[in-house]
Every structure is written in C-alpha cells, then in structure tokens.
N, C-alpha and C positions, 0 to 999 in steps of 0.2 A: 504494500500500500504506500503510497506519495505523501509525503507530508502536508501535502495542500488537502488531502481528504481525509487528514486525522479531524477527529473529532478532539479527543480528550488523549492522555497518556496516563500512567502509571510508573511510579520509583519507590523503591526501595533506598532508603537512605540509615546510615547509624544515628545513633542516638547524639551522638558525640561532634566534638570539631567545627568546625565553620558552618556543616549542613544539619548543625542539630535541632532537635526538636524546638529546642527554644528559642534557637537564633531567629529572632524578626528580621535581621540584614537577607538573610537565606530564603524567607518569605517575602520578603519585599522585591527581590529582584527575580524570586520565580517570577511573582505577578509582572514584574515592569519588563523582563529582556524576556518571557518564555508564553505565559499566559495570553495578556495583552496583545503584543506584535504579530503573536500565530493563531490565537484564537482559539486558543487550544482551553480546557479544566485538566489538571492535571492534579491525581491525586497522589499523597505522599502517604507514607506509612512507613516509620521509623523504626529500626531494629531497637529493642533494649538495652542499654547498657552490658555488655560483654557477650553480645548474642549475635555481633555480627560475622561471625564463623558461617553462620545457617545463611548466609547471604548468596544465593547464586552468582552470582557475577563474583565472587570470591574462588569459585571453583573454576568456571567454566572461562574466565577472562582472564585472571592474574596467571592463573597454572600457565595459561596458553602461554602469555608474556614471556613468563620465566623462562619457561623451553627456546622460546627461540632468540633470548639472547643470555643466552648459558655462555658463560667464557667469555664472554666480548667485552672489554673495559669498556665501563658506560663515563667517557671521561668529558664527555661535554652534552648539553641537551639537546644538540640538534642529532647526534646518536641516541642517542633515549629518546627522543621523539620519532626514530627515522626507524629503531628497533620495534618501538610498539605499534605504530603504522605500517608496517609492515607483516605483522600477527595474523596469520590463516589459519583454518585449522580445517581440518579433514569432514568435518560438520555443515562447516561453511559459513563460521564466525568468522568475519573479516571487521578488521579494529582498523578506526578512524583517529586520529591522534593530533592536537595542535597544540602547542606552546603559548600557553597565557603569559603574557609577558606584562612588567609588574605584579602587581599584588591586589588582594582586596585590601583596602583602607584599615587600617588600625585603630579602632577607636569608633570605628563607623555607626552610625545610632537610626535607628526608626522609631520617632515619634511616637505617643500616642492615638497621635491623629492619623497618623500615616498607615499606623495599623488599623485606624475605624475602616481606612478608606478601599482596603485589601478586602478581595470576595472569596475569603476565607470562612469554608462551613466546616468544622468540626465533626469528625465521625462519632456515632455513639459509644461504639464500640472503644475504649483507652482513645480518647478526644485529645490528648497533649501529643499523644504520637502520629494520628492517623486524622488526617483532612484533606479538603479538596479546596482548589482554588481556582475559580472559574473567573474568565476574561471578561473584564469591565465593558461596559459599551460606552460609547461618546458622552453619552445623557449623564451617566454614573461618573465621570472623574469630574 
C-alpha cells in the first residue's frame, strides 16, 4: 500500500528515552511533522519499562543489522548509515536509513496549551501508555 492511501498507522515505542510515554516533545511532533502533514491517526502503544525485549523490531530488525555489518569498523556515520541501509534479508525486510543530523533540543518544552491543542485520545485500556493521535483539520488549529 502507498502512503498517500494510509489511513492511520501503528508503533510500538519503549516506555523510556526521548519517545516515552510521557514525553509531550515526542507527542507534539508526532502531531506536527507525522499526523498533520500526512493525514495520517497514528496510534502509539508503549512497551513497559524493561519489556522492551518483546519488541518485534528488536528481533527481526537489529538481529538483521548486526549480521550484516559483523566485522566492519563502524568508524564514521556515513558507514553506519551506509551498513544499515543497506540490511536485506531473505524475508524481504529491506531497511531504509538516514542521518539526523543535529539533535533534538535540550531542554525543549510543550506547553500546556500546546498539549490542549494535540488530538490526543487516550486508550482505555493502560491510557498513559496506549493512545491515538488523529490529524487536526484547518478549523481545529
């Protein structure tokens, strides 16, 4: 399927680090560079603290990674980026790989307001881990 006829997606994220459950910076810019722009509701659902072992893309992606730059001094990032985009695998997982260059912001805050403003619906089910964020229309920002 094209990404112009997604509807909605689905991620698996840790509980932990920049894409945690709690981080508002990590909700605010699914909405603003993912949601938003593509049109997309994209729901999240956050592994546990120390439960992201059960994470499929732990197996089926890094394993891949490893193997195929076993041995190769990873001594600059356009090599780490040139190994992990380059990842096939016999399934017909093929990895896509780009270099963020800079950082996120240190110190980077979302408002209160900023968060009224996010079309963040809370699942019932563990509600701090598992929500959805559906793209704003014109009328709403």
């Amino acid at each position: 399927m094209r990404m112009d006829q997604l509807h909605s997606a689905f991620t698996l994220a840790d509980a932990g680090g920049s894409n945690s459950c709690r981080s508002r910076v990590w909700k605010a810019q699914l909405q603003e560079q993912l949601c938003d722009p593509c049109g997309l509701a994209v729901t999240v659902c956050h592994y546990p603290t120390g439960c992201s072992k059960w994470n499929p893309i732990e197996h089926r992606l890094f394993s891949a990674i490893s193997v195929n730059w076993a041995g190769v001094p990873l001594r600059t990032f356009d090599t780490v980026v040139r190994y992990i985009g380059g990842t096939v695998t016999a399934a017909g997982l093929r990895v896509t790989a780009l270099l963020k260059r800079g950082g996120n912001e240190t110190g980077e805050r979302v408002s209160d307001a900023e968060m009224r403003r996010l079309r963040l619906a809370p699942h019932t089910v563990c509600p701090a881990w598992n929500y959805t964020l559906s793209p704003r229309t014109n009328w709403e920002e």
